[in-house]
C-alpha positions as CSV (number, residue, x, y, z in Angstrom):
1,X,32.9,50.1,25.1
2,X,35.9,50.0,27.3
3,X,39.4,51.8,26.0
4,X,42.6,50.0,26.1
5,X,45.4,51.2,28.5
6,X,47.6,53.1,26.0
7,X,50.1,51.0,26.4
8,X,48.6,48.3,24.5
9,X,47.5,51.3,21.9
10,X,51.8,51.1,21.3
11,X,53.5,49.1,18.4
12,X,55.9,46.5,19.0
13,X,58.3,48.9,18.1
14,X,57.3,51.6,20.4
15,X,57.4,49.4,23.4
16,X,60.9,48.0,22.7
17,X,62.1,51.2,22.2
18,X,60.3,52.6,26.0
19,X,61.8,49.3,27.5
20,X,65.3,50.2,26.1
21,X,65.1,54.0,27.3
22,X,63.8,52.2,30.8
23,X,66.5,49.7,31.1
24,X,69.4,52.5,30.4
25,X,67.8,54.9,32.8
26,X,67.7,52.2,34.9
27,X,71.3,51.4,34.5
28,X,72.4,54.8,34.4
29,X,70.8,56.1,37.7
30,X,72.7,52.9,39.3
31,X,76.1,54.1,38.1
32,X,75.2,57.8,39.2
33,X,74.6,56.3,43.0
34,X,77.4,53.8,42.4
35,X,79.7,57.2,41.2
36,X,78.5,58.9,43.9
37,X,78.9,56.1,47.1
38,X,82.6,56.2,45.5
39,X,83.1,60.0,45.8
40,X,81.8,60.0,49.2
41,X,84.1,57.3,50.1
42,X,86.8,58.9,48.2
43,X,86.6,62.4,50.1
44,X,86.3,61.3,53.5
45,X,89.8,61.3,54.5
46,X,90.0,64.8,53.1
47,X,87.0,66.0,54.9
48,X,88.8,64.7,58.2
49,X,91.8,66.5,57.4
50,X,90.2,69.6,57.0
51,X,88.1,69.4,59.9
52,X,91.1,68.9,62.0
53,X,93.0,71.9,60.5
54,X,89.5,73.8,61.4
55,X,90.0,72.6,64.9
56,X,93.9,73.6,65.3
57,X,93.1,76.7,64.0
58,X,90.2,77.4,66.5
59,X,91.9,76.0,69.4
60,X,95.5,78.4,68.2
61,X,92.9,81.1,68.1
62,X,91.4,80.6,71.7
63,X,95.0,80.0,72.7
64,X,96.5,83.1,71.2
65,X,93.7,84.9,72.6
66,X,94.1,84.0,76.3
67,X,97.6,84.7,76.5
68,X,96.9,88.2,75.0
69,X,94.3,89.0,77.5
70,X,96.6,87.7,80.6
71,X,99.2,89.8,79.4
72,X,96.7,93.0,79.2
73,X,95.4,92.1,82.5
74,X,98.9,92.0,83.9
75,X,99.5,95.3,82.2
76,X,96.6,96.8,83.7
77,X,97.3,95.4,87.5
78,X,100.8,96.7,87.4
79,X,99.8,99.8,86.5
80,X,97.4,99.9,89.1
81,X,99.4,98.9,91.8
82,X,101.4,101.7,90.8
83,X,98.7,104.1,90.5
84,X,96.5,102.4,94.5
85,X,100.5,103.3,95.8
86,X,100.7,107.4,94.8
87,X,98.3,109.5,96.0
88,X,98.0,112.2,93.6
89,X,98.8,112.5,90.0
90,X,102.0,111.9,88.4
91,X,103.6,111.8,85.1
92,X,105.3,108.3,85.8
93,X,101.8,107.5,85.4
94,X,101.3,108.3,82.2
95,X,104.3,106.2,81.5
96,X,103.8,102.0,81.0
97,X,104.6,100.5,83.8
98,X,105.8,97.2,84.2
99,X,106.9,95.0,87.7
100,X,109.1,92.7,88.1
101,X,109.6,89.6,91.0
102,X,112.8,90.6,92.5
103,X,114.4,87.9,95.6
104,X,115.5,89.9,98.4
105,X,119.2,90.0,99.6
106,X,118.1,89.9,103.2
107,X,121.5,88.0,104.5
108,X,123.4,89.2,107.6
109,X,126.6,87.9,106.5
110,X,126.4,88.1,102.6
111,X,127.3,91.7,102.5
112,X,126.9,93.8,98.8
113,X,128.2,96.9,98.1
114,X,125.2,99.3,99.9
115,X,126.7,97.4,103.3
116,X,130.3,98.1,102.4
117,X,132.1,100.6,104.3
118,X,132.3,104.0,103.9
119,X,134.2,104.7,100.6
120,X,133.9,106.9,97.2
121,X,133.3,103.6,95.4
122,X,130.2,103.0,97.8
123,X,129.2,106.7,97.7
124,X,129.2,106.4,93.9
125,X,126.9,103.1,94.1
126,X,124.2,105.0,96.4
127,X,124.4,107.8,93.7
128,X,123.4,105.4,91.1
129,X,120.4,105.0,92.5
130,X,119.1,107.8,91.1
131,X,120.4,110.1,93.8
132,X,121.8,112.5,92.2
133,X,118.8,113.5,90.1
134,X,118.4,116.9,89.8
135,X,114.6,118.2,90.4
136,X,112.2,118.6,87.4
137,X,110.1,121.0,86.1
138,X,105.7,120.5,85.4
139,X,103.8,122.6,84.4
140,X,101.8,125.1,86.7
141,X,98.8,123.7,85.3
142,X,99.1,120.1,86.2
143,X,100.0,121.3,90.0
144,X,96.8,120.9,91.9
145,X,96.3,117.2,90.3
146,X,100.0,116.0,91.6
147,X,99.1,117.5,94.9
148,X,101.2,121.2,94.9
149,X,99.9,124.3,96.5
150,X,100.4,127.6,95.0
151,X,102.8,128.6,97.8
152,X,105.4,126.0,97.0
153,X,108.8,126.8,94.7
154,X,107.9,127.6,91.6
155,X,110.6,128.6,88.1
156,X,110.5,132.3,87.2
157,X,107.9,133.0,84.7
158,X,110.9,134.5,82.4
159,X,112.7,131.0,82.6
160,X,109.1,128.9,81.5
161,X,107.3,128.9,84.9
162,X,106.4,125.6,85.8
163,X,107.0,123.7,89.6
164,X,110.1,122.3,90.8
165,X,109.4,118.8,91.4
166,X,111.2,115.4,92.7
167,X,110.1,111.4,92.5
168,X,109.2,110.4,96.4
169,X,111.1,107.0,95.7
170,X,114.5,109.0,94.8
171,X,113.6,111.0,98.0
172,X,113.3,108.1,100.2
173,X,116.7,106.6,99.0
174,X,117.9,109.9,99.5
175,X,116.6,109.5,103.3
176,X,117.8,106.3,103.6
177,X,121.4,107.0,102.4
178,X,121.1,109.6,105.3
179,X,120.7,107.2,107.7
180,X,123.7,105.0,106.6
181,X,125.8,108.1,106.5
182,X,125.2,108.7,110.4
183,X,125.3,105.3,111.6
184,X,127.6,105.1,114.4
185,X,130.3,103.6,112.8
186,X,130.1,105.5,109.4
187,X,129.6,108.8,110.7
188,X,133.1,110.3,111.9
189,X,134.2,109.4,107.9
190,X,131.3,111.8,107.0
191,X,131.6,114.4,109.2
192,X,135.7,114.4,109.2
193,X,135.4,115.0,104.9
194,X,132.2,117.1,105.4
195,X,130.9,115.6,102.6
196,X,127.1,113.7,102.1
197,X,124.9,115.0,104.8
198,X,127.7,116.5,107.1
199,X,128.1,119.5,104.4
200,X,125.9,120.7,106.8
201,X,125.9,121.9,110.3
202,X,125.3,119.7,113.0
203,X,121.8,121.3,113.9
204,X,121.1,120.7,110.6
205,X,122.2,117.1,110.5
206,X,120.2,116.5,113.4
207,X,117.0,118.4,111.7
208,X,117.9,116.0,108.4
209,X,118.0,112.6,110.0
210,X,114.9,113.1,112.2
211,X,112.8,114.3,108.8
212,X,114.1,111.4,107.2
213,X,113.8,108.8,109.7
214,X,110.0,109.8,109.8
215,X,109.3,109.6,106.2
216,X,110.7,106.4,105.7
217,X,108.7,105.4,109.3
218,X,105.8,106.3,107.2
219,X,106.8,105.0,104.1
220,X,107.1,101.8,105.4
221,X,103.9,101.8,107.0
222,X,101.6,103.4,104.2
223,X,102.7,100.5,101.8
224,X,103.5,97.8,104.4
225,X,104.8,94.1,102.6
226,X,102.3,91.2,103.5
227,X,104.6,88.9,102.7
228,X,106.0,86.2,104.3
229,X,109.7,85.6,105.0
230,X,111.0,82.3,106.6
231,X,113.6,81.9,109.8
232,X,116.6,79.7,110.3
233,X,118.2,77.9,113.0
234,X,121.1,78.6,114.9
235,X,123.5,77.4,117.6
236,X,124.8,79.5,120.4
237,X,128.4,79.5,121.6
238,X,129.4,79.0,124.6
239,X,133.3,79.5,126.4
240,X,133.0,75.5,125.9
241,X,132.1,75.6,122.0
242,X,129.0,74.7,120.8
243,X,126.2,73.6,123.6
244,X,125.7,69.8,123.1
245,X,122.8,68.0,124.9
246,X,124.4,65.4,124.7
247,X,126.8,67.0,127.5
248,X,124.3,67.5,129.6
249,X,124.4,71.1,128.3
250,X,121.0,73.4,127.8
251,X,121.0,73.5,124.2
252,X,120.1,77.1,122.6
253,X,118.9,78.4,119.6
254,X,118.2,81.9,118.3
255,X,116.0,82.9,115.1
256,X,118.3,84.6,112.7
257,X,116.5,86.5,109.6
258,X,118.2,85.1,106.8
259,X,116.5,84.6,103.4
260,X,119.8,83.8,101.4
C-alpha cells in the first residue's frame, strides 16, 4: 500500500499555520532585499566621497613625495658639483652645500664698485670678500686627505699642532685683487701709499703678480664655463657721426660683450 506525502498526513490546522509561517517569510525576505536595495542606494554618494578623498590623498602623497626627492637630488648634485670641482678633501665639504643661479654683471659701461677707482671705500669692498681671512688651522691627521705634505707650515706642537690652511677661492680673489691693484692705471695709487701688494718690493711685486696671473690662468681653465653668453650690435663713429648707408657710407659694426 502506497504512503501519503506527509503533507496530506497534516491537519487543516497545521497547514494553515505552515502557509502563514511561508507567506511571512515570504514577505519578510522581500522587505530585507527591499531594506537592503535602499541602503545601497542610500550609501552610494558616501562611498563616492570617500573614494575621492582616498584619491586626493594618494595623489598629495605621490606629490609630496616627488618634490622631496627633487629637492634631495638637488642637494645631492650641488654637493657634488662642489665636491667633482676640489681635488682633495676639504672640510667645506663636510658642510651642506647649496648653489644658487646668479646673472652676471658682464656690462662695459655699467660699472659697480669692484670697477671703481682706486679708493679705501673700494679697498674695503674687495676685503669683504673674504680677503682678509686669516689662515686656519686642521688637524695633522686630516693633512694627507686635503692634499698637505709633511714639509709644509705646520703650528707648534705647544700651541695644538695642526696645519696652517687657506680656502683656494679666497686665494684666487686674493690674486685677482692683485691684478686690479697693478693695472696700469691703478698702480701709481698703490705703489705711491705702499699699501695692498706694493707693501712689498718691486721684485716682489713682480714675483706676486706673475704667481697670480698663473693660478687664476689655471683656474679658469681647470673649471672652464660651458655656457653661452650672447653679443650686441653696435655702430662705429666716424669724424662725420654715425656711418649711414644711406650716405653712401660703409656701414660698420663691432661685437660688444654686453650681457646687461
Amino acid at each position: 500500500m502506497a504512503s501519503k506525502p506527509r503533507w496530506q498526513l497534516l491537519s487543516q490546522d497545521e497547514k494553515q499555520l505552515l502557509e502563514g509561517y511561508h507567506d511571512e517569510s515570504s514577505d519578510d525576505g522581500r522587505s530585507e532585499a527591499t531594506s537592503v536595495r535602499a541602503l545601497l542606494r542610500e550609501s552610494k554618494p558616501l562611498a563616492k566621497f570617500w573614494m575621492l578623498a582616498l584619491g586626493l590623498t594618494l595623489l598629495s602623497s605621490i606629490v609630496m613625495n616627488v618634490i622631496l626627492f627633487v629637492q634631495r637630488q638637488r642637494t645631492d648634485l650641488d654637493h657634488l658639483c662642489t665636491r667633482q670641482m676640489t681635488l682633495n678633501w676639504s672640510p667645506i665639504l663636510d658642510k651642506p652645500m647649496t648653489y644658487t643661479d646668479i646673472r652676471f654683471n658682464g656690462s662695459l659701461f655699467k660699472s659697480d664698485i669692484y670697477r671703481q677707482p682706486p679708493s679705501p671705500e673700494v679697498d674695503q669692498k674687495w676685503l669683504d670678500l673674504g680677503l682678509n681671512l686669516r689662515p686656519q688651522v686642521i688637524p695633522e691627521s686630516q693633512g694627507e686627505k686635503a692634499g698637505l705634505t709633511p714639509n709644509q707650515a705646520k703650528r707648534l706642537d705647544s700651541q695644538g699642532g695642526g696645519y696652517f690652511v687657506e680656502v683656494e677661492a679666497i686665494h684666487h680673489l686674493h690674486c685677482l685683487n692683485v691684478l686690479r691693484q697693478n693695472i696700469w692705471f691703478n698702480a701709481d695709487y698703490y705703489r705711491e701709499r705702499k699699501i695692498g701688494v706694493w707693501s712689498n718690493t718691486e721684485p716682489v711685486v713682480r714675483l706676486h703678480v706673475g704667481h697670480c696671473i698663473n693660478i687664476i690662468r689655471q683656474q679658469l681653465m681647470c673649471t672652464a664655463d660651458t655656457g653661452l653668453f650672447g653679443q650686441m650690435w653696435t655702430l662705429t663713429e666716424s669724424e662725420h657721426g654715425l656711418s649711414n648707408t644711406n650716405q653712401g657710407r660703409q656701414m660698420s659694426r663691432h661685437i660688444k660683450r654686453e650681457t646687461l
